[in-house]
TORNUTOR-648851 format. One line per field, with one value per atom (N, C-alpha, C): residue in three letters; z, x, y; atom name. Coordinates in nm, 4 decimals, always signed. Atoms other than C-alpha are relative to their C-alpha. Layout:
BEGIN
residu c(ALA|...);
pz c(Z|...);
px c(X|...);
py c(Y|...);
atome c(CA|...);
//
This chain:
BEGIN
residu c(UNK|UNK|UNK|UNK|UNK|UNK|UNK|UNK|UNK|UNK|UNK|UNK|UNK|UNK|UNK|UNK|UNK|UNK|UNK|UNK|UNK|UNK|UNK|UNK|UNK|UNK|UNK|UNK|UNK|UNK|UNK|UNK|UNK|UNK|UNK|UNK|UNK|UNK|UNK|UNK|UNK|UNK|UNK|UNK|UNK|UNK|UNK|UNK|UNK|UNK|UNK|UNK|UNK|UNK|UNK|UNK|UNK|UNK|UNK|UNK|UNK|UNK|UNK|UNK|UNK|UNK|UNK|UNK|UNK|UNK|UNK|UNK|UNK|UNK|UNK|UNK|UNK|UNK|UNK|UNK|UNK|UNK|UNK|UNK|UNK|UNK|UNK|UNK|UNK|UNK|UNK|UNK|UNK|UNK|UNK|UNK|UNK|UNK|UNK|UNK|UNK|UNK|UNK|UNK|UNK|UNK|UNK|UNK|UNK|UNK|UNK|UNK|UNK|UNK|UNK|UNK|UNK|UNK|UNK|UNK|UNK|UNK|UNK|UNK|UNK|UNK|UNK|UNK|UNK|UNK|UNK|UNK|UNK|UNK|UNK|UNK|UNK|UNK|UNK|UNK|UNK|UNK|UNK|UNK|UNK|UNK|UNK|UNK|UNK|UNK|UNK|UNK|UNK|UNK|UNK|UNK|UNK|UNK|UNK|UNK|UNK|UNK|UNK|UNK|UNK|UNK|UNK|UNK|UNK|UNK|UNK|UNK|UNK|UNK|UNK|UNK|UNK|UNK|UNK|UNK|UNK|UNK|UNK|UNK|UNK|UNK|UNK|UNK|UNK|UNK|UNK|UNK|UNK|UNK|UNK|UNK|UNK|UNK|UNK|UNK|UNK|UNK|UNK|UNK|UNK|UNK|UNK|UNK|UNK|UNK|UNK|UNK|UNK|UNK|UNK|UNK|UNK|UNK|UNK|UNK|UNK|UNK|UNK|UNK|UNK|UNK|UNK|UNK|UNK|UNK|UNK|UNK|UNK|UNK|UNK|UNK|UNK|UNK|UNK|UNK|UNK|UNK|UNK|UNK|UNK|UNK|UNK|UNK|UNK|UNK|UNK|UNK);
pz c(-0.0483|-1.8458|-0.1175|+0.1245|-2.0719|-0.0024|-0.0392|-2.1120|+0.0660|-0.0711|-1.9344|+0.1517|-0.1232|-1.6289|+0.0646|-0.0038|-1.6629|+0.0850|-0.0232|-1.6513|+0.1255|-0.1537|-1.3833|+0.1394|-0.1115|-1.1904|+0.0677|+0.0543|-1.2535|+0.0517|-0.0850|-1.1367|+0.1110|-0.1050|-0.8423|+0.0892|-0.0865|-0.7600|+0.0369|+0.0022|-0.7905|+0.1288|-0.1485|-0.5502|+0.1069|-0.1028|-0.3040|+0.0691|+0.0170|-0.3753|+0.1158|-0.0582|-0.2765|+0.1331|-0.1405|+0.0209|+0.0726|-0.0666|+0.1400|+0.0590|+0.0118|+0.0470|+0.1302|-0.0391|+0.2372|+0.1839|-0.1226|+0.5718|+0.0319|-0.0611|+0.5579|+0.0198|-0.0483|+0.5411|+0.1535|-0.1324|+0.8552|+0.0973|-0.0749|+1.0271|+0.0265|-0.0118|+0.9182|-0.0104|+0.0319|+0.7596|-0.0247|+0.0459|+0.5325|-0.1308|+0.1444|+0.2277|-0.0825|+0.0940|-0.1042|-0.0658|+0.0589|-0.3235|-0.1091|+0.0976|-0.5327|+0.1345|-0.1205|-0.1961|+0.0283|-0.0446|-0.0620|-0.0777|+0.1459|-0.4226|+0.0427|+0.0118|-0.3898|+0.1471|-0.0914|-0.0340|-0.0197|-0.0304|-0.0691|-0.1553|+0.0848|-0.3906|+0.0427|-0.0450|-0.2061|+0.1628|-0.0521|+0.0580|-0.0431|+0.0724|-0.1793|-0.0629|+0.0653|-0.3301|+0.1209|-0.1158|+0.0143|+0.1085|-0.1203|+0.1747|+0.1385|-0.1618|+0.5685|-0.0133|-0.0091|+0.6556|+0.0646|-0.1593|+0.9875|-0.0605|+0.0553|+0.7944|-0.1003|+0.1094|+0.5200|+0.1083|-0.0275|+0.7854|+0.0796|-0.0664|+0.9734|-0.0750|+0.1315|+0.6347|-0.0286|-0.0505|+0.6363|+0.0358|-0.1280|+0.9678|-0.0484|+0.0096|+0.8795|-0.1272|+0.1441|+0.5152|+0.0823|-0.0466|+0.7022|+0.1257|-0.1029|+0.9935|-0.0577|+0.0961|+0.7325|-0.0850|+0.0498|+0.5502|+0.0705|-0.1253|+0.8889|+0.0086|-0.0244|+0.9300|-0.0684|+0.1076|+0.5912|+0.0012|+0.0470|+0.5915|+0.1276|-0.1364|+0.9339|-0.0202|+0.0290|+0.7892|-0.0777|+0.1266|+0.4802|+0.0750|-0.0166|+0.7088|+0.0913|-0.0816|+0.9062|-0.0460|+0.0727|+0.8179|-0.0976|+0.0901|+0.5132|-0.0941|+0.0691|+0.3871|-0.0673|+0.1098|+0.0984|+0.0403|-0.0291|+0.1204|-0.1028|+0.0373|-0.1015|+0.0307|+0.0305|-0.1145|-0.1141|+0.0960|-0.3456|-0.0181|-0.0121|-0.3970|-0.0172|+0.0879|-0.3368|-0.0790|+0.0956|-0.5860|+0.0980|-0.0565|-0.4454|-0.0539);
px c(-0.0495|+2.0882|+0.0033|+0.0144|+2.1923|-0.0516|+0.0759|+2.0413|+0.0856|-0.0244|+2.3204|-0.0239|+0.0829|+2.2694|-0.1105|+0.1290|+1.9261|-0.0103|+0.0269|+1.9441|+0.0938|-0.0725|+2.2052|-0.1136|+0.0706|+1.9785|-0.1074|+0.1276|+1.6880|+0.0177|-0.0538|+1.8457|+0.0761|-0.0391|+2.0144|-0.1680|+0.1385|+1.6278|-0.0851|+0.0487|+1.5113|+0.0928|-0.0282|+1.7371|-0.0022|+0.0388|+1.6867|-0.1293|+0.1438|+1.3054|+0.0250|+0.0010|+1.3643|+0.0635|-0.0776|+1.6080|-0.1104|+0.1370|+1.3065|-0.0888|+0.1041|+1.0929|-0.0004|-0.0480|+1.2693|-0.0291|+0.0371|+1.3023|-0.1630|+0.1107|+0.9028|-0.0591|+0.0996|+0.8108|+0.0497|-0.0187|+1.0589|-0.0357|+0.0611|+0.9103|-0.1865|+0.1414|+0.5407|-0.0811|+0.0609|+0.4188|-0.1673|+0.1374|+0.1687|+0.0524|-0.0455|+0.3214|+0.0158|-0.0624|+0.3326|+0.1152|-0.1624|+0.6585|-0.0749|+0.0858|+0.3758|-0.0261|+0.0384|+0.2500|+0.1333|-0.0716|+0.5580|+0.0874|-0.0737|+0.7129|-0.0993|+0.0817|+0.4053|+0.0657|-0.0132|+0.4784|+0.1645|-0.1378|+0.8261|+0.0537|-0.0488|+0.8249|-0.0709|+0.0446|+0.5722|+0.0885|-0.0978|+0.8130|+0.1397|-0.0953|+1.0782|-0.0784|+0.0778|+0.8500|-0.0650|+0.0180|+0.7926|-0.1072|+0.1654|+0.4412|+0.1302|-0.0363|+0.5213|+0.0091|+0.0308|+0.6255|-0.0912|+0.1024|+0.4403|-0.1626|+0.1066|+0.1173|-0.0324|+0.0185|+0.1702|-0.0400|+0.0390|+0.1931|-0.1814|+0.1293|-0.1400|-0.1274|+0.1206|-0.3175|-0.0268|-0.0128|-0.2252|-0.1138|+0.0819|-0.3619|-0.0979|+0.1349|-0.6481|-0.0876|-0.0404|-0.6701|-0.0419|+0.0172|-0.6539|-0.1174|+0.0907|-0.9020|-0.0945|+0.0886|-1.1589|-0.0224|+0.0206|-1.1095|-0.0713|+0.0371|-1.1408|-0.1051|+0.1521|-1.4621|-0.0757|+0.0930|-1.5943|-0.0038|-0.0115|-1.4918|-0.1068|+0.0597|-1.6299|-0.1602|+0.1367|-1.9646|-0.0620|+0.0431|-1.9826|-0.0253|-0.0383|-1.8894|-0.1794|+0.1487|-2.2182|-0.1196|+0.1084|-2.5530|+0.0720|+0.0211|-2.5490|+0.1083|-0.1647|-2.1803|+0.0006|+0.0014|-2.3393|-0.0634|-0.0399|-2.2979|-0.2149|+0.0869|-2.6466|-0.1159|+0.0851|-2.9718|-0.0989|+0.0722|-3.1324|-0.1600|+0.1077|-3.5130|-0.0431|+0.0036|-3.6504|-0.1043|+0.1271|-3.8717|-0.0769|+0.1498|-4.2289|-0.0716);
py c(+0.1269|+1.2376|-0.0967|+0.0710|+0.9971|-0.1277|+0.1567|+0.6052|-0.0662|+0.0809|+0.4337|+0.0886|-0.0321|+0.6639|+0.0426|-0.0112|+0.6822|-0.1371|+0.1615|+0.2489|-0.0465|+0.0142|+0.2602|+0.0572|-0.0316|+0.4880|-0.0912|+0.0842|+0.2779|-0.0949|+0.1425|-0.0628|+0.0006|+0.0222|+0.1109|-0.0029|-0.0472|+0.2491|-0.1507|+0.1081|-0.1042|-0.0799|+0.0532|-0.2444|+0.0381|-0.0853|+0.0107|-0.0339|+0.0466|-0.0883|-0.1213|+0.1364|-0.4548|-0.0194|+0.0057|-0.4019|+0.0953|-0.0410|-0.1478|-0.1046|+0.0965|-0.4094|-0.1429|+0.0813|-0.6986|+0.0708|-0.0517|-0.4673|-0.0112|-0.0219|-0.3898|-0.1361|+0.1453|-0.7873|-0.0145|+0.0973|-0.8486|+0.1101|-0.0404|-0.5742|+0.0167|+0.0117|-0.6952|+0.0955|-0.1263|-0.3976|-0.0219|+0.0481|-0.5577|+0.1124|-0.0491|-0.3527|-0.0846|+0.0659|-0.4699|+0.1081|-0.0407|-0.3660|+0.1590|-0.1240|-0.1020|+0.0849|-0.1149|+0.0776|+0.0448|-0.0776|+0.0849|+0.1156|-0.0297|+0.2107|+0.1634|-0.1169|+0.5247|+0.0418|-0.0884|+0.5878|+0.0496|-0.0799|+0.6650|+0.0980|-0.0741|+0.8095|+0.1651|-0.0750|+1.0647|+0.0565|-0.0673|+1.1116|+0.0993|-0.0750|+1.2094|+0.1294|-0.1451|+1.4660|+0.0864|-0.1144|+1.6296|-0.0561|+0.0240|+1.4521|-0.0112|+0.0423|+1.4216|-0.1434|+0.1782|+1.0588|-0.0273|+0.0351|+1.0528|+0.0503|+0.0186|+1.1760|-0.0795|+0.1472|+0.8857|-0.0777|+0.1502|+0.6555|+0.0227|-0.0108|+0.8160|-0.0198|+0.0731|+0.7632|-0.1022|+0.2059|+0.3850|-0.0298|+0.0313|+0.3340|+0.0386|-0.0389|+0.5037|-0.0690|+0.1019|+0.3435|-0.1468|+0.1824|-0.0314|-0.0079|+0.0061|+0.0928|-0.0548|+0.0062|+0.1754|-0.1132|+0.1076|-0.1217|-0.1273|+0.1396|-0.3638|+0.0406|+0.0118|-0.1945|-0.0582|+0.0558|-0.2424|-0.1533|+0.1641|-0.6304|-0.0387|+0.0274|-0.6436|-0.0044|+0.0086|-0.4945|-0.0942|+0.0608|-0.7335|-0.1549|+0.1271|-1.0249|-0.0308|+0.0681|-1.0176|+0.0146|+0.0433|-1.1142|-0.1129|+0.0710|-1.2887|-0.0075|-0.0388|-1.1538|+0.0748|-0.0872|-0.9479|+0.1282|-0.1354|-0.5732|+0.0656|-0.0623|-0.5568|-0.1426|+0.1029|-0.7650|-0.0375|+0.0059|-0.9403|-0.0345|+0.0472|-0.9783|-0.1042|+0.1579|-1.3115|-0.0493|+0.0486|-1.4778|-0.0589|+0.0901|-1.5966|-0.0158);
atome c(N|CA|C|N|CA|C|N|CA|C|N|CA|C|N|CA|C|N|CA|C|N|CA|C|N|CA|C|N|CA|C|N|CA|C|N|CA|C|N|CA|C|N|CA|C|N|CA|C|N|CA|C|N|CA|C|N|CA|C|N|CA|C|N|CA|C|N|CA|C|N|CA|C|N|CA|C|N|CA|C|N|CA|C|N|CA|C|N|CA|C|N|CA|C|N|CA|C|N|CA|C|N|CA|C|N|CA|C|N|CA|C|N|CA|C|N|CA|C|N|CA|C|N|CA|C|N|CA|C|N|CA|C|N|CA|C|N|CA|C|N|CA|C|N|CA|C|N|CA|C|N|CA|C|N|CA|C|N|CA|C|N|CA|C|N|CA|C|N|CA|C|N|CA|C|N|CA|C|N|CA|C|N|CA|C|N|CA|C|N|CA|C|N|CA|C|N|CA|C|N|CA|C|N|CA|C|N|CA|C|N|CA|C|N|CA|C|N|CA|C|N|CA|C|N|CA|C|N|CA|C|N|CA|C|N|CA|C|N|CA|C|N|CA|C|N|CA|C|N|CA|C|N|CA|C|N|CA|C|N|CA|C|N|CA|C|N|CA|C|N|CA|C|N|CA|C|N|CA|C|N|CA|C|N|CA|C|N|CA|C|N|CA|C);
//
């Protein structure tokens, strides 16, 4: 391939990106323009979609828990010893 259709490819893949990009805000994904950039470059290389997206979900569960855990008590995930 040569550099102008390397740079053609390249700046069609980019707008493809952003018109992706644009759909997942107005359907409120919660993607940024890098996740969604990995998940679909892992679709093109074969992963299942429907198990990307079950990794997500699972991905953002795990997270709500952890915030959930940090958020109570005292907020911090460790403790510190107090001076006496």
């Amino acid at each position: 391939m040569n550099g102008a259709n390397f740079m053609k490819r390249d700046k069609e893949w980019h707008e493809a990106l952003e018109a992706m990009h644009e759909i997942s805000k107005i359907l409120n994904t919660g993607l940024d323009r890098e996740t969604l950039a990995i998940l679909v470059n892992l679709c093109e290389a074969g992963v299942n979609p429907e198990a990307l997206a079950l990794v997500v979900q699972e991905l953002r569960g795990e997270a709500a828990r952890k915030r959930q855990q940090l958020g109570q008590g005292n907020g911090r995930s460790w403790s510190r010893p107090q001076n006496q």
